[in-house]
C-alpha positions in Angstrom: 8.5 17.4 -8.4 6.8 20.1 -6.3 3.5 21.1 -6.8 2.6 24.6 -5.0 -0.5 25.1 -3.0 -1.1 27.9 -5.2 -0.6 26.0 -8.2 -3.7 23.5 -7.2 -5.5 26.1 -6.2 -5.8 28.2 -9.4 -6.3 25.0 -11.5 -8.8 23.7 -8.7 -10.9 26.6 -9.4 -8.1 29.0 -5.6 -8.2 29.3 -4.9 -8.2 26.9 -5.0 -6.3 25.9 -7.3 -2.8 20.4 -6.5 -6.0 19.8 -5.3 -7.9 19.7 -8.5 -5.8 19.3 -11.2 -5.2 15.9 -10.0 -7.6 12.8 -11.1 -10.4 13.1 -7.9 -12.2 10.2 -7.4 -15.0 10.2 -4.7 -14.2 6.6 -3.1 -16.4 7.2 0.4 -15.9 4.4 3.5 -18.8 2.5 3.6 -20.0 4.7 6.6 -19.3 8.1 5.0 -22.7 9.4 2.5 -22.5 9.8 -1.1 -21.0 13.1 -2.7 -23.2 16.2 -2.6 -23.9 18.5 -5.3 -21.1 20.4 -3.5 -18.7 17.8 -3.5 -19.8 16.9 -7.0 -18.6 20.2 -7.9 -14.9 19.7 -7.0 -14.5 16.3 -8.4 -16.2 16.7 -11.7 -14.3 19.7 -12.1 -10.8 17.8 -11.1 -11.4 15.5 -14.1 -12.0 17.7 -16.8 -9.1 19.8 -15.9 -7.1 16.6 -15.5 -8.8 15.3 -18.9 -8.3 18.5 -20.7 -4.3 19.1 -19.8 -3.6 15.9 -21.1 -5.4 15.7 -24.3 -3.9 19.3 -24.7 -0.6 18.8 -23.5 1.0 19.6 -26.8 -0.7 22.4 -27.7 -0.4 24.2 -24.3 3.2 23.6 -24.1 4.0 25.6 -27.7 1.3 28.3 -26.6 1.1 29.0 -22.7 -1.5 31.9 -23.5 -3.7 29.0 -24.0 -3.3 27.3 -20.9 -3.8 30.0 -19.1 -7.0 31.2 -21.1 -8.0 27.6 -20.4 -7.3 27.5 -16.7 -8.9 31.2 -16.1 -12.3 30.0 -17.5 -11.6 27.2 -14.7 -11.4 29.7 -12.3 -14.5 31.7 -13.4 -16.2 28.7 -13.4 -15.5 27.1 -10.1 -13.5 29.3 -8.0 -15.1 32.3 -6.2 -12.1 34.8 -6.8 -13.3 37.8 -6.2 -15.0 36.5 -2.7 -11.6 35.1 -1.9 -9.9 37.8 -2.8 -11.9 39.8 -0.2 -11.4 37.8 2.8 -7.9 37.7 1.6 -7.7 41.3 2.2 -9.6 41.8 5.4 -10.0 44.9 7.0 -8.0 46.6 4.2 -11.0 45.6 1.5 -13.5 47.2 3.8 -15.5 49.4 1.8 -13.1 48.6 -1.3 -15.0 49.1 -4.4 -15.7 46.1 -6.2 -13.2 47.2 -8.8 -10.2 47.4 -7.2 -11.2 43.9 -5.8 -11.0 42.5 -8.9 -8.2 44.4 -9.6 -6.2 42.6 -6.7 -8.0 39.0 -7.3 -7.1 38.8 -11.0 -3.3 40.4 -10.8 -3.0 37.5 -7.9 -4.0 34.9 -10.4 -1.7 36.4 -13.1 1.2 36.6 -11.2 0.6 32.7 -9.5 0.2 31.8 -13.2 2.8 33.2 -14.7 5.0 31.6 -11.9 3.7 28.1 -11.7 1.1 27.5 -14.5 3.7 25.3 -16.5 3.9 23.1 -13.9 0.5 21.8 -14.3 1.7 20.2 -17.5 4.2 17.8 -15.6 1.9 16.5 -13.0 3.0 12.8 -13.4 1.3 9.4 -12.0 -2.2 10.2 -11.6 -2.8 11.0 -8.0 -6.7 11.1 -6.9 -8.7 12.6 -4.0 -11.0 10.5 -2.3 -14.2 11.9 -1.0 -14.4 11.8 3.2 -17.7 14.1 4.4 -19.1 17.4 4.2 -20.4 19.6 7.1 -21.6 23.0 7.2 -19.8 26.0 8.0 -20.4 28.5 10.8 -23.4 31.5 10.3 -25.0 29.3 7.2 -21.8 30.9 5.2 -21.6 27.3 2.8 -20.0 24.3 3.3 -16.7 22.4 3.9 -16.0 19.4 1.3 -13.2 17.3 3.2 -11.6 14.9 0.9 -7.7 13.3 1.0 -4.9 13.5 -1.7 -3.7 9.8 -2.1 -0.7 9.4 -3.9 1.6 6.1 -4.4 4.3 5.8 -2.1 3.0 8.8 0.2 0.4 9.2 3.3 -2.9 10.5 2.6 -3.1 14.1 2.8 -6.1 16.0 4.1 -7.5 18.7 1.8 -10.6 20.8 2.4 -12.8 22.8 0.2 -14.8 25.9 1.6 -17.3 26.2 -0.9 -20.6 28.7 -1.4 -23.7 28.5 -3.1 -24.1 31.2 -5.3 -27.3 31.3 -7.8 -27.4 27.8 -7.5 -24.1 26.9 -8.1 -21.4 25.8 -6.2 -17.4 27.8 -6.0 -14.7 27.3 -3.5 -13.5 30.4 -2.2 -10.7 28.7 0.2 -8.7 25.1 0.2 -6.5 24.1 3.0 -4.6 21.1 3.1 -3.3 19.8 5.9 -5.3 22.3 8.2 -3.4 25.1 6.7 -5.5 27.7 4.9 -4.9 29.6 1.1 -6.8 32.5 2.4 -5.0 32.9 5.7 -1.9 32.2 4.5 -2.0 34.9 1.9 -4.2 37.4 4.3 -0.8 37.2 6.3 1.7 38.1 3.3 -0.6 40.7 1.8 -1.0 42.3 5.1 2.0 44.6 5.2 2.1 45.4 1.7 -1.7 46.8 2.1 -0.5 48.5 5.3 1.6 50.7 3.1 0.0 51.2 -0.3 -3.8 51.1 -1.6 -5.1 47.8 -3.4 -4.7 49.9 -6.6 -1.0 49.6 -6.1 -0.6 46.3 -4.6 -2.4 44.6 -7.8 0.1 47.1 -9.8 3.0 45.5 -7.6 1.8 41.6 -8.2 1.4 42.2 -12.2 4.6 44.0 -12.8 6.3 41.3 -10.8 7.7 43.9 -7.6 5.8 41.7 -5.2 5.8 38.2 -5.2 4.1 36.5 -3.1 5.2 33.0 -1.4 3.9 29.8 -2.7 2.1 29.3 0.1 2.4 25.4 2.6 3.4 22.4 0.5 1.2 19.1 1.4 3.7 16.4 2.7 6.7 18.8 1.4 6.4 18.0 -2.0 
């Protein structure tokens, strides 16, 4: 079946959020280094989502109020929303007030949710990410986890985490597979819409459903 950018990115926790709901594996080339704490970060969170959806497949089928409670405490946990959510709105979040920022990063999450959260409960034959390298991102602004999606029958698939340290701990605030970005994609979409009406309304738009944003690139078209 398809899995949505989207979709891996709000289980990644996007923003991840499908990068890490899948099984992650760090499996380095003998010439690549070890995981960093960074790296760490995405792949011991990939297995506990992975872990958790399937111990709790049952129970989050009969009540999706608790997968999504489950996969927003991913989020908060792991995903930088709010941070994403900014860069997401560019010049239109200049001098936003942090409310309205959350406002527009947490009606954004609802409204992917709604639309693809019960596909995280069909992910099927155990895909993994293998670990590639790290480097450091322009103006000391974090890092950039590289890893690849391998998946039987398909060609790896490239798929980066931006990732900052914040109090010590590590959150993605942008994934882009295959060289295609979540925050620029979505930048692009929101762009008009923002042109028009204030973040208030946008975030009023995504929850009631009046704007939906597209899925954003598929890896490999699937």
């Amino acid at each position: 079946m398809k899995v949505k950018l989207l979709t891996a990115v709000l289980a990644s926790a996007l923003l991840a959020t499908t990068p890490s709901v899948l099984m992650a594996q760090a499996r380095p080339a003998a010439s690549a280094a070890q995981p960093s704490a960074a790296a760490r970060t995405v792949l011991d969170s990939s297995t506990r989502i992975l872990t958790t959806l399937e111990s709790r497949r049952a129970e989050f089928r009969a009540n999706p109020a608790a997968l999504r409670g489950f996969i927003d405490s991913e989020l908060s946990r792991g995903f930088d929303r709010n941070y994403a959510a900014r860069l997401v709105l560019g010049v239109h979040g200049r001098g936003a007030a942090d409310a309205d920022v959350q406002l527009f990063a947490d009606a954004m999450a609802d409204n992917l949710m709604a639309r693809y959260g019960s596909t995280l409960l069909d992910i099927q034959g155990k895909p993994r990410f293998r670990y590639k390298s790290e480097s450091a991102l322009p103006g000391n602004r974090g890092v950039k986890v590289s890893t690849e999606l391998v998946r039987a029958g398909s060609e790896p698939t490239p798929v980066e985490y931006l990732m900052r340290n914040i109090d010590g701990q590590w959150k993605i605030f942008d994934v882009m597979i295959e060289g295609i970005s979540y925050v620029q994609t979505f930048k692009n979409q929101f762009d008009t819409p923002l042109r028009q009406k204030s973040i208030k309304q946008v975030a009023a738009d995504l929850r009631s459903g009046n704007l939906q944003p597209a899925a954003g690139p598929v890896p490999n078209g699937k």
